[in-house]
Phi, psi and omega in degrees: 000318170309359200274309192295339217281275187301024161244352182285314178298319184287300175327274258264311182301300206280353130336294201269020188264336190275281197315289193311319156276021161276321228254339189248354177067035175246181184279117183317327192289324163327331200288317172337293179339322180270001191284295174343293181288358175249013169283307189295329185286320138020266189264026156266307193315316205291291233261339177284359169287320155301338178279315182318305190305313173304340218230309188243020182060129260261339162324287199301320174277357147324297158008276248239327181250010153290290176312315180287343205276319198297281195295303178318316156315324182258010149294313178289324201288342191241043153279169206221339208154179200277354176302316186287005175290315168336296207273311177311315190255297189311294166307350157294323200262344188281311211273312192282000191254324188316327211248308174311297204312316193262339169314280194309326180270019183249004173258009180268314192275002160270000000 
């Protein structure tokens, strides 16, 4: 079930991306970008939940990507333009894979 939770956040982004980008004054074609940084935060997350996990133990890096998933949302909500949009969504999309990436295989094996 957990597999879909990022197309559900891409459904949600491509609703709401023509108000967000009115509201930061940027250029449709730009917008692409933030799809980009929150694809590429995607796939660091995926594989830094496997190193982390591996390294301080998978309690702890939910922790840490609950806590990170937490600032990425209040990054994206306190943009300015479009880097910091960027930025927002790429640490949104890093920190929720930090937290899946370790989930899904433990909710399949119950």
């Amino acid at each position: 079930m957990s597999f879909f939770a990022p197309y559900q956040t891409l459904v949600q982004t491509v609703l709401t991306d023509d108000s967000v980008r009115k509201s930061l004054q940027i250029d449709e074609y730009d917008m692409v970008w933030q799809q980009v940084g929150y694809g590429v935060g995607l796939l660091y997350g995926v594989f830094t939940a496997l190193w982390l996990s591996g390294r301080i133990g998978a309690r702890y890096t939910m922790t840490v990507g609950m806590l990170g998933f937490a600032l990425g949302n209040v990054t994206c909500g306190a943009s300015v333009g479009l880097a910091t949009l960027v930025l927002g969504r790429f640490v949104d999309g890093f920190f929720k894979m930090l937290v899946m990436g370790l989930a899904e295989p433990h909710l399949q094996a119950v």
